[in-house]
C-alpha positions as CSV (number, residue, x, y, z in Angstrom):
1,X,51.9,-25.3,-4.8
2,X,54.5,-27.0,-5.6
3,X,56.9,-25.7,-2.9
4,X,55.2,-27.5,0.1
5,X,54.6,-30.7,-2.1
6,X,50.6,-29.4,-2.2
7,X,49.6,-28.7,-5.5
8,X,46.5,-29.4,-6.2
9,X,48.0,-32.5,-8.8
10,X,45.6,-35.0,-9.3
11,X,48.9,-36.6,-10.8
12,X,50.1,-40.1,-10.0
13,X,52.5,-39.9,-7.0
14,X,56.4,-41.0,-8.1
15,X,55.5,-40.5,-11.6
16,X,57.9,-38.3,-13.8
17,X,57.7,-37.2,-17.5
18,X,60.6,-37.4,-19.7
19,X,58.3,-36.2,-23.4
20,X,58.5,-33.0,-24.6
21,X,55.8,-31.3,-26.7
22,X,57.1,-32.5,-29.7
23,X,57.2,-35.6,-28.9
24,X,60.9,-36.0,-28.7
25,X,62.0,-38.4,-25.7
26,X,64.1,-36.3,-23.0
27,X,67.3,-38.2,-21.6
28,X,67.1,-38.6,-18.1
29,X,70.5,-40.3,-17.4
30,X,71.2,-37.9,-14.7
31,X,67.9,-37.9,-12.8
32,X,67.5,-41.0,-12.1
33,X,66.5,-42.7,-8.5
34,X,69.6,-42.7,-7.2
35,X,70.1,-39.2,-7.4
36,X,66.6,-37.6,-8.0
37,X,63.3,-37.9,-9.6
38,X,62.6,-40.4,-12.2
39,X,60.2,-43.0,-11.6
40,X,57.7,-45.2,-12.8
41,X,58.3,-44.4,-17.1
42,X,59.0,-47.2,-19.4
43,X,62.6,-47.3,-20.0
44,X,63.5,-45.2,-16.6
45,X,65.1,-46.6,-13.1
46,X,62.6,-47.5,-10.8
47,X,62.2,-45.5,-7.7
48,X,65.0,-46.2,-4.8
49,X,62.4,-46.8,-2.1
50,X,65.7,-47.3,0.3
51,X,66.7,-43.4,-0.7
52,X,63.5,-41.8,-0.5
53,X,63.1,-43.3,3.2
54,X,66.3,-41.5,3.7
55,X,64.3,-38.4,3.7
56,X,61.4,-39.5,5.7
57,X,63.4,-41.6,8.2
58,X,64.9,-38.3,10.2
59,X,60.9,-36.9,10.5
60,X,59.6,-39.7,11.7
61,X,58.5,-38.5,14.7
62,X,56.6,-35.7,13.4
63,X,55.0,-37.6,11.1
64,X,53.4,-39.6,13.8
65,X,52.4,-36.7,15.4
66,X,50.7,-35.2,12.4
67,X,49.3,-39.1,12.0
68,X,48.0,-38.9,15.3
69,X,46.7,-35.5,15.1
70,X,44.7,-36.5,11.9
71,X,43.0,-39.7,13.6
72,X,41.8,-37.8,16.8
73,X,40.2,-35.3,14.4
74,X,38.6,-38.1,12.4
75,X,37.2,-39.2,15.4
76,X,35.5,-36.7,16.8
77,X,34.1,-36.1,13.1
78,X,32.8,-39.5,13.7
79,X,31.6,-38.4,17.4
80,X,29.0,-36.1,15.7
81,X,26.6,-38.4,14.7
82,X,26.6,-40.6,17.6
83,X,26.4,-37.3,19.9
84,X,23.1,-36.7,17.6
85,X,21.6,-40.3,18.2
86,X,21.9,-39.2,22.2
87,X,20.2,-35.5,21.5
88,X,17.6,-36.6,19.5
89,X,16.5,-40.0,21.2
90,X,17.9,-38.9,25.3
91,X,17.1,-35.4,24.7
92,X,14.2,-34.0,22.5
93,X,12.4,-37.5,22.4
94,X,13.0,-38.0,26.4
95,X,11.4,-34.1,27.1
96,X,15.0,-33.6,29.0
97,X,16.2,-30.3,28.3
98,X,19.1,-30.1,30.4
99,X,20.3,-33.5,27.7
100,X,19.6,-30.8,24.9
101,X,21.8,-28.5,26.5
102,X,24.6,-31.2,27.4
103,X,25.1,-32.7,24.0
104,X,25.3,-29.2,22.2
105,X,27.7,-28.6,24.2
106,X,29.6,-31.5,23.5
107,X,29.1,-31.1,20.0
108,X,30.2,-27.3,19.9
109,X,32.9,-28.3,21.8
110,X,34.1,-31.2,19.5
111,X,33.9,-28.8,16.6
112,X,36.1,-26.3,18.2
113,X,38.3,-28.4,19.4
114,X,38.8,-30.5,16.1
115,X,39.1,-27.1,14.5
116,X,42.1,-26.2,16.4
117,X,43.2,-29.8,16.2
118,X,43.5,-29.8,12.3
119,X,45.4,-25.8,12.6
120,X,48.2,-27.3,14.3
121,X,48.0,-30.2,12.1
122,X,48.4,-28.3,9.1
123,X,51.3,-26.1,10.4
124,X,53.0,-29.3,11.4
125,X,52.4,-31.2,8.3
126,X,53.3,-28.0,5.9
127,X,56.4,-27.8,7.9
128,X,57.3,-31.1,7.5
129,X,56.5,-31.7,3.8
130,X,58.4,-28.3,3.1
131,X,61.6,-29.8,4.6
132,X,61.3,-33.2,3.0
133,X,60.8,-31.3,-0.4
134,X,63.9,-29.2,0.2
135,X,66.2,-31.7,0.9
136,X,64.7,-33.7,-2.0
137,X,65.4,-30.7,-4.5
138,X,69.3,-30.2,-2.3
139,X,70.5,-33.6,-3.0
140,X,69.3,-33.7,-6.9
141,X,71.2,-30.8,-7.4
142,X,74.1,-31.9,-5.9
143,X,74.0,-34.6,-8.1
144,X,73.3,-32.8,-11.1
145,X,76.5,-30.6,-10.1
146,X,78.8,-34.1,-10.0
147,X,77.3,-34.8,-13.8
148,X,79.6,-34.6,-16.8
149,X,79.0,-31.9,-19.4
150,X,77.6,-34.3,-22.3
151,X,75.3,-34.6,-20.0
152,X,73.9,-31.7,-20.1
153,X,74.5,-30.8,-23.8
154,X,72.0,-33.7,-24.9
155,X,69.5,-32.6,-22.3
156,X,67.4,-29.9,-22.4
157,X,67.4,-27.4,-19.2
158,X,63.6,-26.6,-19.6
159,X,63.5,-30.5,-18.3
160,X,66.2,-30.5,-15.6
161,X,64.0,-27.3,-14.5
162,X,60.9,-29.1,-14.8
163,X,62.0,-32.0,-12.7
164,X,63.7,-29.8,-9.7
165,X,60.1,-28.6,-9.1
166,X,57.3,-30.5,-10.4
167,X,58.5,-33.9,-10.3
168,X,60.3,-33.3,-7.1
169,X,57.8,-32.1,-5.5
170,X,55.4,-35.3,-6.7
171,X,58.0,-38.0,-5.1
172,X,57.5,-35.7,-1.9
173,X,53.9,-36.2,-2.2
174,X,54.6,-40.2,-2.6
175,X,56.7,-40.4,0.3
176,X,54.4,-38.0,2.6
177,X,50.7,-37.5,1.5
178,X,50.6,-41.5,0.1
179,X,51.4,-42.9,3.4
180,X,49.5,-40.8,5.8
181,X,46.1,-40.5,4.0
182,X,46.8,-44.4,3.5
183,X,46.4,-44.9,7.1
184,X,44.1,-42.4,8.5
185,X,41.6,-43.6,5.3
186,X,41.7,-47.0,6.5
187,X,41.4,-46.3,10.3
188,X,38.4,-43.8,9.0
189,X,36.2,-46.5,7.2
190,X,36.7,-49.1,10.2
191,X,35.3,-46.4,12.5
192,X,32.9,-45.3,10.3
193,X,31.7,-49.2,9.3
194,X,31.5,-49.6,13.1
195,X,29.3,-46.3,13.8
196,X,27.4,-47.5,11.3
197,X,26.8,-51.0,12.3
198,X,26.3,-50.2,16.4
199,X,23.3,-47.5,15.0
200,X,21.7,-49.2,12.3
201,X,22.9,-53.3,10.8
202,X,19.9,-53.3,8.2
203,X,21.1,-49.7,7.2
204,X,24.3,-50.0,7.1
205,X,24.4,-52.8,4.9
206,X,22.0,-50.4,2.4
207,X,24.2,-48.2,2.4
208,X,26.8,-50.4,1.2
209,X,24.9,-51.7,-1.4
210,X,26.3,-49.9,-4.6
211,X,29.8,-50.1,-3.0
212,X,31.3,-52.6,-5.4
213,X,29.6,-50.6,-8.3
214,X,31.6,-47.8,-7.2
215,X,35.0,-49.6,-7.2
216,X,34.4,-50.8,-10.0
217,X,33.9,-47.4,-11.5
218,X,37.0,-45.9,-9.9
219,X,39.1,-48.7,-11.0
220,X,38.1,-47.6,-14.6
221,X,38.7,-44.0,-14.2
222,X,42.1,-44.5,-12.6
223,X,43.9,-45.2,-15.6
224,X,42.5,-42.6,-17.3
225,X,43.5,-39.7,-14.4
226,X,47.2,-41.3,-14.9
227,X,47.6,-40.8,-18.5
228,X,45.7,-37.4,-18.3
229,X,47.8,-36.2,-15.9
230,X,50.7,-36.9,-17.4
231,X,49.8,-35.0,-20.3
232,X,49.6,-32.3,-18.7
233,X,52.9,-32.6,-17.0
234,X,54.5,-33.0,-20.5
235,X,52.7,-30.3,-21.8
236,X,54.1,-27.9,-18.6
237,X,57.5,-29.1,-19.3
238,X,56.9,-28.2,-22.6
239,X,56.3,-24.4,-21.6
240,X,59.3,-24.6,-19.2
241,X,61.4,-25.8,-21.9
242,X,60.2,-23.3,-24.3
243,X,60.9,-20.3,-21.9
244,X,64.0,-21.3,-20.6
245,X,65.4,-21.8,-24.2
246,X,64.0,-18.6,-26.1
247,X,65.1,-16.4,-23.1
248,X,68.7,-17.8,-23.6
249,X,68.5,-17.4,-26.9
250,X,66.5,-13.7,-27.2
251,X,69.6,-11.7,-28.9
252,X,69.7,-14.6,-31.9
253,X,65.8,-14.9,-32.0
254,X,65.9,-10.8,-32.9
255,X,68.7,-10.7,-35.2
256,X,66.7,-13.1,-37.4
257,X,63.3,-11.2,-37.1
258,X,61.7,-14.6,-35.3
259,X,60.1,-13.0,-32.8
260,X,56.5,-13.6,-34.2
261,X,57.3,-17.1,-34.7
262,X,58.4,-17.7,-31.6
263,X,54.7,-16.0,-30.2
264,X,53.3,-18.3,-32.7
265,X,54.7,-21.2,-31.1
266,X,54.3,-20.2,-27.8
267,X,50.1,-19.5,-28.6
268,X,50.4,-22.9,-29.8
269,X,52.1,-24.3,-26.7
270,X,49.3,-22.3,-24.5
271,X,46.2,-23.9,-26.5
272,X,47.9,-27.6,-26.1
273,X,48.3,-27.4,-22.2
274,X,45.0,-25.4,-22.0
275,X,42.6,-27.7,-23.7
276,X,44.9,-30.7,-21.9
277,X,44.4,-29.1,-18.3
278,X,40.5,-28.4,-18.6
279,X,40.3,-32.3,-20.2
280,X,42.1,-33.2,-17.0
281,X,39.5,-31.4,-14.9
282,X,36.8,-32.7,-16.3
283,X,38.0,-36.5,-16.0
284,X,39.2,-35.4,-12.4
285,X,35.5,-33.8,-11.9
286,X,33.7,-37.1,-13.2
287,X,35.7,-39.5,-11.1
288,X,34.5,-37.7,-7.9
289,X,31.0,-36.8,-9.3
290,X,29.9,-40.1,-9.8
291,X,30.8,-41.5,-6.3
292,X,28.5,-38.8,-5.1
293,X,25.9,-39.6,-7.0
294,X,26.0,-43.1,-5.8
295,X,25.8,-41.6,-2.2
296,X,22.9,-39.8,-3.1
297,X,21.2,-43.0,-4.7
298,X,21.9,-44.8,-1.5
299,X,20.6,-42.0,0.5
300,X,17.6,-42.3,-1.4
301,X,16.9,-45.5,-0.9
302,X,16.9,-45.6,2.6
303,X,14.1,-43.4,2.8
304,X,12.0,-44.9,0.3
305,X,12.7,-48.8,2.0
């Protein structure tokens, strides 16, 4: 959804493709940091950090609160368990049944209130991210309206429309999503590594046993979600690029009979991004199945030892 910067992209935040699909480089002269979206490719400005913060700077504020917001409801998602410790071993194991009724309370209560914590989260942070993205998009086309002609007679508009939404709406996700998850991820693992160690030390450290293995794992895979997803941004700029040409160009594409080569093309166009998007789920789908596994392997062996 790229219009609140939350499409479901496993794409690499501040990346940008300038490929077409066939294979001919895209000039990007216009689009650069300064003035929009390319970042990150070989032979491309880097990313103005200074000019993105522009956009971020004036919502600062609300990004705390949404910050905020999203660490109270990781703690009392941390609370559970700890409120479970107190039923089972206070309540049930103690014979107190006015305990029982206490900490299911508390634990109902948590879960409703976290529930209506993360709502007005999610308003808040949709809210923001949508006005981030739109000034994003209003200041690259203000400076694609102060471009010279040429410059837009060597590139191809599919791209310049590909870039106003998708790769707009990925430096949106770099600036927001990257900094926020960031921070409430680390705050989460300290809490959760402290839970863990106040319960259980000999556990804990179980638990943490294949850890390493698991970074190690994800540190393979994340090269390989980069250049997948990329692909499949070149391959969607592709079919942007294709459309926005043939539709300028309908009138010619009849008066020459092309019209079921042009299908042809676009069938082949399809097939490409197709068998690109479901080899991009698959490598997405792997790089979260195996760190499950791992947790069920650790699970495992803290009943067996």
């Amino acid at each position: 959804m790229s219009e609140t910067g939350h499409a479901q992209s496993d794409a690499v935040p501040g990346q940008s493709t300038t490929t077409n699909q066939s294979g001919a480089a895209n000039k990007s002269d216009g689009l650069t940091a300064n003035g929009g979206t390319s970042a990150g490719q070989a032979g491309s400005p880097p990313l103005d950090y200074r000019w993105l913060l522009g956009f971020v700077r004036p919502h600062r504020a609300r990004l705390l609160v949404v910050l905020l917001l999203s660490l109270i409801s990781t703690g009392l998602g941390l609370a559970q368990p700890y409120l479970s410790k107190f039923l089972i071993d206070d309540g049930l194991l103690g014979q107190r049944f006015d305990l029982v009724l206490w900490f299911c309370g508390l634990m109902v209560g948590a879960g409703l209130f976290a529930s209506l914590l993360g709502g007005l989260n999610r308003w808040q942070y949709v809210d923001v991210s949508a006005r981030i993205l739109h000034a994003l998009r209003e200041s690259v086309f203000a400076h694609l309206l102060r471009l010279p002609p040429t410059y837009f007679s060597r590139t191809q508009g599919g791209d310049i429309l590909a870039r106003l939404d998708g790769d707009i709406a990925e430096v949106q996700r770099f600036a927001v999503d990257t900094l926020l998850a960031f921070v409430n991820g680390v705050l989460a693992l300290i809490g959760a590594l402290l839970l863990m160690l106040s319960l259980s030390l000999p556990l804990s450290l179980l638990a943490l046993l294949l850890l390493p293995a698991n970074a190690l794992f994800l540190r393979f895979m994340r090269p390989r979600v980069e250049q997948q997803t990329r692909t499949v941004r070149e391959r969607a700029s592709a079919v942007t690029t294709f459309f926005f040409e043939r539709l300028g160009a309908v009138k010619f594409i009849q008066s020459v009979a092309a019209e079921p080569r042009e299908a042809g093309r676009l069938h082949e166009l399809n097939n490409a991004f197709r068998t690109d998007t479901l080899r991009l789920q698959m490598v997405n789908y792997t790089t979260s199945a195996v760190p499950a596994l791992f947790i069920s392997i650790n699970t495992a062996l803290v009943f067996i030892i």
